[in-house]
C-alpha positions in Angstrom: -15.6 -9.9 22.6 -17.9 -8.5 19.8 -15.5 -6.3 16.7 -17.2 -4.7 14.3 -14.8 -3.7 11.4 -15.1 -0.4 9.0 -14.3 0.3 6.0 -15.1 2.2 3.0 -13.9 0.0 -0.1 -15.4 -1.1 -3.2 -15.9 -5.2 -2.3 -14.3 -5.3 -6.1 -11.4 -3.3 -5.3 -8.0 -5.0 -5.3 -6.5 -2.7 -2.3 -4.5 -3.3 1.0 -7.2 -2.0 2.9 -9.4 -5.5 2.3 -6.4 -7.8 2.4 -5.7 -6.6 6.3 -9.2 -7.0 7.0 -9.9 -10.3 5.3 -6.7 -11.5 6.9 -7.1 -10.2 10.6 -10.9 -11.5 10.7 -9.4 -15.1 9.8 -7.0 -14.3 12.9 -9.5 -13.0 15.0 -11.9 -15.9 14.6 -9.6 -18.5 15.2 -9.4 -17.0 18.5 -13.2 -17.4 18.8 -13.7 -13.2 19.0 -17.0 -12.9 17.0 -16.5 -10.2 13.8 -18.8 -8.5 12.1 -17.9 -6.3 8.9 -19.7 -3.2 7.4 -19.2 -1.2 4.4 -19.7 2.0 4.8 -19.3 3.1 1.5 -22.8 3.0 0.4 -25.7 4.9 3.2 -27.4 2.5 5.5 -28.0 4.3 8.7 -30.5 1.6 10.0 -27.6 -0.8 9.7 -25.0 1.1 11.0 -27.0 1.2 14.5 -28.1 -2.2 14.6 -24.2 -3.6 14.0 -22.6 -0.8 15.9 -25.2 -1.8 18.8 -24.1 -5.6 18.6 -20.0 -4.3 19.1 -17.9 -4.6 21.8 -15.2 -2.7 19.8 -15.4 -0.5 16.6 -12.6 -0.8 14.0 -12.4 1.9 11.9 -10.2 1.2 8.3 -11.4 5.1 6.8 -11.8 8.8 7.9 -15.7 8.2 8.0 -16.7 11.0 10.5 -20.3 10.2 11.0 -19.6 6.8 11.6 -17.2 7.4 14.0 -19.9 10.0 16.0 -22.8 7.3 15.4 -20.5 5.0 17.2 -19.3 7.5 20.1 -22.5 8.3 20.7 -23.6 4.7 21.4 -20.8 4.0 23.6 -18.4 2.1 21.9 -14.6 2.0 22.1 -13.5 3.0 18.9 -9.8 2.3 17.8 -8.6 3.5 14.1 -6.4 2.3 11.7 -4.8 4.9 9.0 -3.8 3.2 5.9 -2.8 6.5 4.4 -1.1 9.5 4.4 -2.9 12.1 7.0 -1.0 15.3 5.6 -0.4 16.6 1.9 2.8 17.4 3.1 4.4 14.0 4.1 3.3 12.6 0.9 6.7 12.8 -0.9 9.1 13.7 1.7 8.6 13.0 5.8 10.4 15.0 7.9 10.1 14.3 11.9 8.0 17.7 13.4 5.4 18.0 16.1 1.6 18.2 15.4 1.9 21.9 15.7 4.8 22.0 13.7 2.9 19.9 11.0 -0.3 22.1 11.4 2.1 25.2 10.0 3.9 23.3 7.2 0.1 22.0 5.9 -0.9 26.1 6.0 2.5 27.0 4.1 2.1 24.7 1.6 -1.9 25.5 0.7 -1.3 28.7 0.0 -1.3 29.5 -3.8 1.0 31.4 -5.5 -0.4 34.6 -6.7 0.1 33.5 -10.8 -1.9 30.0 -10.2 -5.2 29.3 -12.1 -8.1 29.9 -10.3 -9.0 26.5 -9.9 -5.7 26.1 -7.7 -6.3 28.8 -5.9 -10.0 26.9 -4.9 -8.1 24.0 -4.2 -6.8 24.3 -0.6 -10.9 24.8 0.5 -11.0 21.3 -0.6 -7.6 20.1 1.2 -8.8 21.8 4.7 -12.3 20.7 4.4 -10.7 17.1 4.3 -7.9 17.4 7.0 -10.7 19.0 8.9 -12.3 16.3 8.7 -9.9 13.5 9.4 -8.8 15.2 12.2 -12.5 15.3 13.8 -12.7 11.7 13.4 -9.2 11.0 14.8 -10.3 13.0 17.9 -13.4 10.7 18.5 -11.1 7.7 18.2 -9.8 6.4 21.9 -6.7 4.4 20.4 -4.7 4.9 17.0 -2.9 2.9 14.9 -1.5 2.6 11.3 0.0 -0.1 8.9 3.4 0.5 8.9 6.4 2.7 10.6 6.9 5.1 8.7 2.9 6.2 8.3 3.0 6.0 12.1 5.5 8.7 12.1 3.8 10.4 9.4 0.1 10.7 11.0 1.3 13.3 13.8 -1.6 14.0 16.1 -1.6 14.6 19.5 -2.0 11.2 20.4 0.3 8.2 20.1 0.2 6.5 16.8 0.9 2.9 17.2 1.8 0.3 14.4 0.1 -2.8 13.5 1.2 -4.4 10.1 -0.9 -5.5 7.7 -0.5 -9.5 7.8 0.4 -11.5 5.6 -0.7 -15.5 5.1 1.5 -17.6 4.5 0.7 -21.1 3.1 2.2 -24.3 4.5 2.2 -26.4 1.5 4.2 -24.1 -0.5 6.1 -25.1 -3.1 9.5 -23.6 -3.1 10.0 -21.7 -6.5 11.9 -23.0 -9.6 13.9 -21.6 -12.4 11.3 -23.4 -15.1 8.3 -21.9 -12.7 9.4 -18.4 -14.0 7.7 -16.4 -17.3 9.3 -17.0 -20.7 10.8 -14.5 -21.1 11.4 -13.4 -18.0 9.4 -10.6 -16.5 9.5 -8.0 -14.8 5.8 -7.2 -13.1 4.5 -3.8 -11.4 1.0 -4.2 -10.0 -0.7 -1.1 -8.5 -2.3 2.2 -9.1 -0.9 3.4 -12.4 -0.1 7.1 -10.9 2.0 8.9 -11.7 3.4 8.6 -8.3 4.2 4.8 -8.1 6.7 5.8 -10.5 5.5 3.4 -13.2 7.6 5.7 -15.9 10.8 5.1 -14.3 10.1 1.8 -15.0 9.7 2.6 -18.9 12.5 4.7 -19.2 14.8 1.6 -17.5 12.9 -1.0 -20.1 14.3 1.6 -22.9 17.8 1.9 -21.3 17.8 -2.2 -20.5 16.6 -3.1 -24.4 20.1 -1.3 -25.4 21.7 -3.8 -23.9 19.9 -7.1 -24.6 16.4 -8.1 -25.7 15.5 -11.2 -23.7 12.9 -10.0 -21.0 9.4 -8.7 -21.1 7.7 -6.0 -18.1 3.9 -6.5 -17.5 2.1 -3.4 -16.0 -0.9 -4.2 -14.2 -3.4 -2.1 -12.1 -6.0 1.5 -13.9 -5.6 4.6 -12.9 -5.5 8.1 -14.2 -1.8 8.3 -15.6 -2.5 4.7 -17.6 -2.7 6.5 -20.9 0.1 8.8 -20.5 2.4 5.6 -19.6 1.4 3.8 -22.6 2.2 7.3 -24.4 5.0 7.4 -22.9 6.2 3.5 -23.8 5.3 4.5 -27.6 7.4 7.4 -28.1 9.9 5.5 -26.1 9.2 2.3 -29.1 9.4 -0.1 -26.0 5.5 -1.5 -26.5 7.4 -5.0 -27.6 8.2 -5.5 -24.4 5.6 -3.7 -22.0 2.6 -5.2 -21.9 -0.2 -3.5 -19.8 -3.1 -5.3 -18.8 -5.6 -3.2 -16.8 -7.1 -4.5 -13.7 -7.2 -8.3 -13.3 -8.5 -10.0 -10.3 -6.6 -10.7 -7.3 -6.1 -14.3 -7.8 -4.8 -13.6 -11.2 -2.1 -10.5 -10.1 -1.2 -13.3 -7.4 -0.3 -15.6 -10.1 1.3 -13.4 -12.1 3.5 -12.2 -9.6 4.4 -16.1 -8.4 5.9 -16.6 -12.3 8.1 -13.2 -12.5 11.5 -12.9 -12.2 10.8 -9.9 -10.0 8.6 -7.3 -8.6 9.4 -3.0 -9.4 7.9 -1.2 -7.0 9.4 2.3 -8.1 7.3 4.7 -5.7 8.3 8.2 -5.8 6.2 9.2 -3.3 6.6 8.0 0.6 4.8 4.4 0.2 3.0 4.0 3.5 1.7 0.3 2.9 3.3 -1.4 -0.2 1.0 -4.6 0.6 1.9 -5.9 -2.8 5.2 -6.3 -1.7 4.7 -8.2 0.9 2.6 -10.6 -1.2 5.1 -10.7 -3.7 7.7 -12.0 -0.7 5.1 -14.3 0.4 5.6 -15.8 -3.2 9.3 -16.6 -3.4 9.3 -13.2 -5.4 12.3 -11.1 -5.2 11.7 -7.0 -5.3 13.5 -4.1 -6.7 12.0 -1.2 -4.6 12.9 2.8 -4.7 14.0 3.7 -0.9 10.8 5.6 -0.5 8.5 5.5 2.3 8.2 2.2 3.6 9.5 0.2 1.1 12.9 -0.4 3.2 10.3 -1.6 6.0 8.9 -4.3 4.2 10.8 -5.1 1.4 13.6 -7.6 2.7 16.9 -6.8 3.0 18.1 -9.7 0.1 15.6 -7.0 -2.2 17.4 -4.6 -4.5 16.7 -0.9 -4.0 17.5 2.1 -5.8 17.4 6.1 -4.9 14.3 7.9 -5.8 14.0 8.7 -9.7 17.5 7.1 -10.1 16.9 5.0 -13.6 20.1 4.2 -13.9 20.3 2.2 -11.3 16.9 0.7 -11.4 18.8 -0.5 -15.2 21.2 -2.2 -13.5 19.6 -4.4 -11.5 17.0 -5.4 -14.1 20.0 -6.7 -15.7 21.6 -8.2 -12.8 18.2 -10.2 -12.4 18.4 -10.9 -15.6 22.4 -12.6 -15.8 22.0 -14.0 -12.3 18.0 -15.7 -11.8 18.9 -18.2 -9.7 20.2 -16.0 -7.0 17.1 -13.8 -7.6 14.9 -16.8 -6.6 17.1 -17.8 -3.5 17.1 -13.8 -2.6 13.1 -14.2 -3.2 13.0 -17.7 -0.7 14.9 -15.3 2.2 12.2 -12.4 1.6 9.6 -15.2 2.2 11.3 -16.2 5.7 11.5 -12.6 6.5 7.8 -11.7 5.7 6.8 -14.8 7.5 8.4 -13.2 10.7 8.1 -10.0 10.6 4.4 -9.8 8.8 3.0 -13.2 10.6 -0.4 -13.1 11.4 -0.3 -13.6 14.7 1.7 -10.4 15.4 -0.4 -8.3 13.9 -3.9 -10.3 16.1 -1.8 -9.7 19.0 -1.1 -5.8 19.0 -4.4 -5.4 17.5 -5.8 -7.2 20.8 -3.5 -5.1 23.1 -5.6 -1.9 21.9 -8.9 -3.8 22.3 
């Protein structure tokens, strides 16, 4: 069997998009399928036909419509995987409803109020133009499927959604982590999008409330994004920059490394995380996480993690300093989360209900 996979990344980007694809062609191929990859992200249409033509089996990883059509209209089975919210409305709180159902709430919610600036009031073109359009493409797809539970449930179409996790790879000549392996000080690490809804301020305001208490740690912020100046800002007025360090974008192998020498991983989404690969790779590491209960960080965050109720800071405090008084148990709570990643997120589960939509 010939797959072609899709996807509509920057090669440079550090995103969980690329890890599931660089991961399930390593799976794939050491079954002997033969796996081709295009980028669709810059125009090529000569290309498109020629690898499209050579497929059995078109993987789509984006909403790319005319992709999709160019590969309907050759004749190929076309399965999709969503790696994202579908709907506006399921972005910061999922509740269960039927497509039609979902439809209405995605109408309610784009209408602007009558004293919004004009540029809102523009806006929901824009949001209907693009559900319009990943809704075209899902119905040229013959077989969906997304990267974690909860995103299943939250892309309601009329078709089943299925799940197929993004795998993880786990090494066998790892090295089980050590207390004199770990950053001095210790650190806390968040790596991701710096938005404002990965809740990367929550994790300021608990550095402020934790440096009341006791100086002996440091928090590394890593990842760009459009909120990065407003959470330094926000980290100056709070006179916590001794102990925050952001660093920008860094390459994968060094975030990796990073994350193997910190005490533990925040992951303090405010917004219902549909992926949360980094968490996963943090597990993979011996690394223990602290995650909000947001989306699907309860999925794929172990149950020896430490989680916390949306926005609830004080409690996010807390376990920073629990970490903090108590490292050794973090690191054994970090080896479980590595047995429990290795089952639940092992590659060859994720190969095999890939292959049962094939």
């Amino acid at each position: 069997m010939k797959i072609l996979i899709q996807h509509n990344q920057d090669e440079n980007d550090i995103s969980g998009v690329l890890r599931y694809i660089k991961a399930i062609v390593i799976g794939l191929k050491l079954r002997e399928f033969e796996v081709r990859i295009v980028a669709t992200r810059i125009y090529n249409f000569n290309y498109y036909v020629e690898n499209i033509l050579w497929a059995d089996i078109v993987h789509l990883n984006s909403n790319n419509l005319a992709f999709a059509l160019l590969a309907k209209l050759l004749g190929k089975k076309i399965i999709i995987k969503y790696h994202y919210p579908m709907y506006e409305t399921t972005h910061f709180h999922y509740k269960k409803m039927n497509f039609g159902e979902q439809i209405r709430a995605e109408i309610i919610d784009s209408i602007p109020k009558a004293n919004y600036p004009l540029i809102y009031k523009i806006y929901p073109i824009v949001r209907w133009a693009r559900l319009c359009k990943r809704l075209a493409t899902a119905s040229i797809a013959d077989r969906h499927i997304a990267a974690s539970e909860i995103l299943s449930k939250c892309c309601v179409l009329p078709w089943k959604v299925e799940t197929v996790h993004n795998p993880i790879e786990i090494p066998n000549d790892f090295k089980p982590k050590r207390l004199i392996d770990l950053s001095s000080p210790y650190t806390f690490l968040f790596a991701g999008r710096t938005h404002n809804d990965k809740g990367v301020d929550l994790l300021i305001k608990a550095t402020r409330l934790l440096l009341d208490r006791r100086q002996d740690f440091q928090v590394s912020i890593i990842g760009e994004g459009r909120d990065l100046e407003l959470f330094k800002n926000l980290a100056s007025e709070l006179d916590v920059l001794s102990h925050v360090n952001f660093f920008g974008k860094l390459s994968h192998e060094e975030v990796l490394k990073r994350i193997r020498n910190a005490l533990a991983l925040v992951y303090p989404s405010r917004w219902e995380e549909p992926v949360a690969y980094t968490v996963i790779e943090a597990s993979s590491l011996q690394t223990c996480s602290i995650v909000s209960k947001m989306g699907v960080l309860p999925e794929v965050a172990s149950p020896n993690s430490f989680f916390f109720e949306n926005e609830d800071v004080k409690t996010l405090t807390n376990h920073l300093n629990y970490c903090l008084d108590n490292p050794e148990e973090v690191i054994e709570r970090g080896l479980e989360a590595r047995k429990y990643v290795a089952q639940k997120f092992a590659l060859k589960n994720s190969v095999d209900r890939l292959l049962a939509y094939c």
